[in-house]
Backbone bond lengths (Angstrom), bond angles and torsions (degrees), N, CA, C in turn:
res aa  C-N    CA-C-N  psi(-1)  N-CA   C-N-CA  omega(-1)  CA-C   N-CA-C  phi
1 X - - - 1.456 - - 1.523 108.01 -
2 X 1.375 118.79 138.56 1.529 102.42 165.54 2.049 104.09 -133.28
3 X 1.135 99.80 165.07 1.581 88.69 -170.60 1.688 99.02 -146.92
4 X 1.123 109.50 147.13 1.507 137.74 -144.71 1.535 104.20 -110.39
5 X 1.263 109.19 117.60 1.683 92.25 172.88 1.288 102.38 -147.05
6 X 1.527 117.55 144.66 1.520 136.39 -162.08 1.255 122.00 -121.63
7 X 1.117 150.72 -173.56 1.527 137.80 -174.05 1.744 88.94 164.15
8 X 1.805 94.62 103.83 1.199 113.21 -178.47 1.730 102.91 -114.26
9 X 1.567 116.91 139.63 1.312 138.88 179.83 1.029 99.53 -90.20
10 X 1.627 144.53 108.70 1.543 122.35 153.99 1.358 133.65 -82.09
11 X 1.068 137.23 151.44 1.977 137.22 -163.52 1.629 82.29 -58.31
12 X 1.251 104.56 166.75 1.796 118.24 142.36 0.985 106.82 -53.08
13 X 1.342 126.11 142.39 1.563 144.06 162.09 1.745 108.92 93.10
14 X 1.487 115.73 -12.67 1.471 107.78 -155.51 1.534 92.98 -126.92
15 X 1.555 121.76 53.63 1.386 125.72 171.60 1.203 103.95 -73.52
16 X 1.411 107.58 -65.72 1.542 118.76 -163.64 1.390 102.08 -31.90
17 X 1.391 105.70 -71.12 1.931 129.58 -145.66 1.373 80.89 -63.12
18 X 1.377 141.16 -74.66 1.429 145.64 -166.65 1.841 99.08 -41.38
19 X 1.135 136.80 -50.71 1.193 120.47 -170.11 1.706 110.88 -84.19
20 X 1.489 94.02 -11.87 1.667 93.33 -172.74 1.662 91.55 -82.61
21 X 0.985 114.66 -58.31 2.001 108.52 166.88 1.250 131.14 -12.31
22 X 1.354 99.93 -58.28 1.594 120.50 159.57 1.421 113.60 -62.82
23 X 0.801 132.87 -50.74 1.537 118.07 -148.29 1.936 86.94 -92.76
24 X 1.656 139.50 -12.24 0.711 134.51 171.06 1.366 119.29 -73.82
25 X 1.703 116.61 -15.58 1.213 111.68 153.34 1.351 141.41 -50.04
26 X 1.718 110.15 -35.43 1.371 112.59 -160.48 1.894 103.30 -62.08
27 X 1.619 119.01 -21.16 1.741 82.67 -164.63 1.373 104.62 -92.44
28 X 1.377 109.89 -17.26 1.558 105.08 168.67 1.539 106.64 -46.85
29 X 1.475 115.02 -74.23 1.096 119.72 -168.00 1.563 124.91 -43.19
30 X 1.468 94.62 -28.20 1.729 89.03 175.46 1.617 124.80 -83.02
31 X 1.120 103.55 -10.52 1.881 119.21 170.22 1.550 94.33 -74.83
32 X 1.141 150.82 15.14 1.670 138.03 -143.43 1.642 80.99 -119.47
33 X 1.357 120.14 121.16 1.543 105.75 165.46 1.504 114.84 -77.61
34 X 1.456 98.62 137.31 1.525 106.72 -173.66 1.268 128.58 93.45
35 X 2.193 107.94 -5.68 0.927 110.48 149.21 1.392 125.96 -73.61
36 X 1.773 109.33 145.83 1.346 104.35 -160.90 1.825 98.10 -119.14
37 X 1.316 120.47 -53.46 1.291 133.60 169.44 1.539 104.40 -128.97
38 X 1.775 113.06 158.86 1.242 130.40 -178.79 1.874 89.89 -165.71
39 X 1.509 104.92 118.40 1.047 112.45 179.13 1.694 121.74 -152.03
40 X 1.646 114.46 113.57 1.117 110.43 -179.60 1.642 126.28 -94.54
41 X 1.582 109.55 147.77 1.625 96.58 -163.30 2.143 79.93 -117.88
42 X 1.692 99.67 167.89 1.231 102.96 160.64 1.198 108.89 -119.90
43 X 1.746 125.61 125.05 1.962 111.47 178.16 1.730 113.37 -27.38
44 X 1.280 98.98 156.64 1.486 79.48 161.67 1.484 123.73 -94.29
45 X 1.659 114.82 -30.43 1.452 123.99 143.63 1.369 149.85 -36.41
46 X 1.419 102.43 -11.01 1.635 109.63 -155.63 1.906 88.60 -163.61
47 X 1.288 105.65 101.53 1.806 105.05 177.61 2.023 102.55 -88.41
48 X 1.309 89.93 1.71 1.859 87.58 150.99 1.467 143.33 -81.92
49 X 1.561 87.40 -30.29 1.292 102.21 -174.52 1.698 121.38 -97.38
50 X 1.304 92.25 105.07 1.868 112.65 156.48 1.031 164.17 -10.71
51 X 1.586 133.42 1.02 0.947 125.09 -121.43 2.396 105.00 -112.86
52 X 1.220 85.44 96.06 1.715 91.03 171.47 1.523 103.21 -79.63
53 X 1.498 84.15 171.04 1.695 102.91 152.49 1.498 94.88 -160.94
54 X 2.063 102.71 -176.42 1.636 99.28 -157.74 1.442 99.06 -141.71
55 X 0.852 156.56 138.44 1.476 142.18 168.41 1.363 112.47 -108.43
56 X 1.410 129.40 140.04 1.451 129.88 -161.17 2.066 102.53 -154.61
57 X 1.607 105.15 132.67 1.323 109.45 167.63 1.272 124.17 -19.83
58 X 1.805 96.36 -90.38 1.526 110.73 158.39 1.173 120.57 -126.97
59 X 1.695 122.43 -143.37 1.227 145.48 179.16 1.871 92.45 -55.45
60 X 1.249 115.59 -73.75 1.269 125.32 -161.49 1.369 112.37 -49.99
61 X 1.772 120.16 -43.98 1.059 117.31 161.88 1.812 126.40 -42.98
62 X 1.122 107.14 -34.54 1.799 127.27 -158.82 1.338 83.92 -72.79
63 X 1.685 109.64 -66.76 1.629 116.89 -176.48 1.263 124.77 -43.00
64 X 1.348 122.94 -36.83 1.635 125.11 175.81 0.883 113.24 -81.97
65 X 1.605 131.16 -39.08 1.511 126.14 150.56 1.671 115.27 -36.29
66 X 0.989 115.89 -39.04 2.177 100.88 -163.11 1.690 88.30 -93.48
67 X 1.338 126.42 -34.45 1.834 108.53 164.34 1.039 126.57 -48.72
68 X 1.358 121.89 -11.13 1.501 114.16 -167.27 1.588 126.15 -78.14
69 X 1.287 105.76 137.98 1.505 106.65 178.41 2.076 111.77 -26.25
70 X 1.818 89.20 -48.88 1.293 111.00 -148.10 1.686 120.01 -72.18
71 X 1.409 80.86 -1.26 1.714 95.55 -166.73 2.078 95.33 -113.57
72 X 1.326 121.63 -48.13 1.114 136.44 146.87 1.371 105.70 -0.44
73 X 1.513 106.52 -73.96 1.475 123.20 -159.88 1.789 99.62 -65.41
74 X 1.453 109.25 -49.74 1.866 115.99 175.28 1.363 74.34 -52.32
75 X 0.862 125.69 -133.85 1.934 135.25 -151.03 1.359 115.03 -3.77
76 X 0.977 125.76 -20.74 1.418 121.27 172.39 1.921 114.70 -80.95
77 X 1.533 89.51 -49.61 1.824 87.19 179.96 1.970 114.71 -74.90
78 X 1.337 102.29 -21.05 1.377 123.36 -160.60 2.238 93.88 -38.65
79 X 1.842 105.92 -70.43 0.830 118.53 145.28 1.465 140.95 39.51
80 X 1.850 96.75 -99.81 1.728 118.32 118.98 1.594 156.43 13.09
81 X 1.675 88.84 -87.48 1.135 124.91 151.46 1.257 154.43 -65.09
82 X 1.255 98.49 -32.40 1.669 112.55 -172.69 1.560 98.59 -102.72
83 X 1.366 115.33 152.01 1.887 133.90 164.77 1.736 95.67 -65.60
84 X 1.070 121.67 -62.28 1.706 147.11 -169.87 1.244 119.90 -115.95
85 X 1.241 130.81 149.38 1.503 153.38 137.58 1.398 97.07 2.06
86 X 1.565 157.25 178.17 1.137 168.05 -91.57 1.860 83.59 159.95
87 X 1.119 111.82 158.16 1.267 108.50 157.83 1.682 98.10 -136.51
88 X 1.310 93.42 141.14 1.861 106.87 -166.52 1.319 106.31 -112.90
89 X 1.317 119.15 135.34 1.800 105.78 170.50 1.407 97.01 -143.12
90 X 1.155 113.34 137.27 1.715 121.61 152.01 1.505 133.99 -79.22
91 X 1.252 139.83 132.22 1.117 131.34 160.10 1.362 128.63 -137.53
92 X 1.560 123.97 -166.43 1.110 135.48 -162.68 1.671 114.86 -130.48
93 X 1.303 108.94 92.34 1.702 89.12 -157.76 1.612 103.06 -76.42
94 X 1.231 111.75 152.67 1.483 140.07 -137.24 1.997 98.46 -98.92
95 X 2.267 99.09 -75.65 0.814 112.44 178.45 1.799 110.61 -150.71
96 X 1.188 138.61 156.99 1.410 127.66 -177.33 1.608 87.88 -153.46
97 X 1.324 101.01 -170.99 1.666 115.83 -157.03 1.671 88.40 -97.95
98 X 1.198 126.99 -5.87 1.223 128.76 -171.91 1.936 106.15 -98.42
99 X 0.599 111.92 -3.87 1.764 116.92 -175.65 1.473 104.83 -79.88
């Protein structure tokens, strides 16, 4: 499994549209084979700040996710939206209460 987590800054003024972006991801993302979870949080401090993550089978899953038209289109407005760059991380989950 590997799982994806992001942490997006939005400009002043562009909360809304930036979280509505996001959250317009989830039904694409859930048609994605091998998508497993896609989940957006809002700080509770900061109604700018972003912070998803993604859960995916494998590699191949991850890969058909970043081809997608649907994600394409987020990267294009992101831009826009965001104060900063997105910060992206990959990982490997380890252990959870669910194992």
């Amino acid at each position: 499994m590997i799982v994806v987590s992001a942490v997006f800054q939005a400009k002043r003024g562009c909360e809304a549209e930036l979280e509505s972006a996001l959250r317009a991801m989830i039904a694409p993302v859930g048609k994605e084979s091998g998508a497993i979870e896609y989940a957006v949080h809002r700080a509770h401090d900061d109604a700018g700040r972003v912070f998803f993550y993604e859960k995916y089978r494998d590699q191949a899953a991850v890969d058909l996710h970043m081809a997608t038209s649907d994600l394409a289109a987020l990267r294009a407005k992101v831009p826009a939206l965001c104060a900063s760059a997105p910060v992206v991380e990959f990982y490997q989950p380890l252990a959870s209460i669910r194992d």
